[in-house]
N, C-alpha and C positions, 0 to 999 in steps of 0.2 A: 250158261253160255261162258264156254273160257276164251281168253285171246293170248296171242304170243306174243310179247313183246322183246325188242332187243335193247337195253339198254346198257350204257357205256358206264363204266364208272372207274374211277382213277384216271380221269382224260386231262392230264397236266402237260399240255406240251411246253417244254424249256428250251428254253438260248438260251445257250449259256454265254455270259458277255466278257469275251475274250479280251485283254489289253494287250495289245498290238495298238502301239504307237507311233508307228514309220510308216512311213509309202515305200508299195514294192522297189520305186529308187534310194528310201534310204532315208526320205523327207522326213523332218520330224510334225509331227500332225501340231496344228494350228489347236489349242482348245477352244472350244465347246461353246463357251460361258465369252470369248474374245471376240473380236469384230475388227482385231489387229494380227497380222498385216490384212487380211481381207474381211473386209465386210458383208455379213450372210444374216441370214433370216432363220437359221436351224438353231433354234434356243431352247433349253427346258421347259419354260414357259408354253411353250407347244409342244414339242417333241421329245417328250417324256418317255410315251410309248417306246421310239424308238433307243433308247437307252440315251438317248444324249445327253449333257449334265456337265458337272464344275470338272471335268477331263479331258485330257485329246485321245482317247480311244478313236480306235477307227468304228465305223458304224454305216446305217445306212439309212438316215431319215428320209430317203424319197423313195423308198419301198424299191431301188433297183435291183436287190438282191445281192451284189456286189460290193462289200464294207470298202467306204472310202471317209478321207479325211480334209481337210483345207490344212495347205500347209504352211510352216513359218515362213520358207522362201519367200520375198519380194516377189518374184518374178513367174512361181508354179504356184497358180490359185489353188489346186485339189490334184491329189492322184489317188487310185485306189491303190487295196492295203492287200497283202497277203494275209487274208488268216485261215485255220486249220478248219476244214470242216467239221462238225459237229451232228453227230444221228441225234433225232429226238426219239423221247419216249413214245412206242404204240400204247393207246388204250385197248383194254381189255374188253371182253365183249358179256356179258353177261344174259343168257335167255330167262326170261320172268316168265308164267304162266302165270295169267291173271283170271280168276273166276267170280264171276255175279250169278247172285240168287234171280231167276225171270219167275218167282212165284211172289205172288201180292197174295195177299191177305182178303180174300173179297167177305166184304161184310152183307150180311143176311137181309133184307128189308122186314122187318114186320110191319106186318098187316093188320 
């Protein structure tokens, strides 16, 4: 009995993690790691996954898809960030044929 399978291999998809540090107006991005001027909940400590860390990169720990940043100004909590889009890598597709032996061995009884 053989079966087809399709299996993926080299399936690396990358962000690549851009430093863009201003807001589309200009802001410079609050870091990461501060809680000064605004005070926020997106810390390393959790949001690792989402690149966040000891920098003001722009990013986007609430999954909007959208890189924004909290900025120095007093007065503009957060503006989103211009950055370049980025293609990721497609994985490759590889077809396996896999085959198994359906014959046993049957053993004889004697009598």
């Amino acid at each position: 009995m053989c079966v087809v399978s399709n299996a993926e291999y080299g399936k690396q998809w990358y962000q690549r993690r851009v430093r863009v540090s201003r807001t589309r107006s200009g802001r410079t991005c609050q870091g990461w790691g501060s809680n000064f001027p605004h005070p926020h909940g997106y810390h390393a400590d959790r949001f690792s996954w989402a690149g966040v860390g000891e920098h003001n990169y722009c990013r986007s720990p609430d999954s909007s898809g959208t890189p924004w940043c909290y900025s120095t100004n007093l007065f503009v909590r957060w503006d989103y960030c211009d950055v370049p889009r980025v293609q990721q890598k497609r994985s490759s597709a590889l077809r396996i044929l896999i085959c198994f032996s359906d014959r046993q061995k049957k053993k004889k009884k004697k009598k």
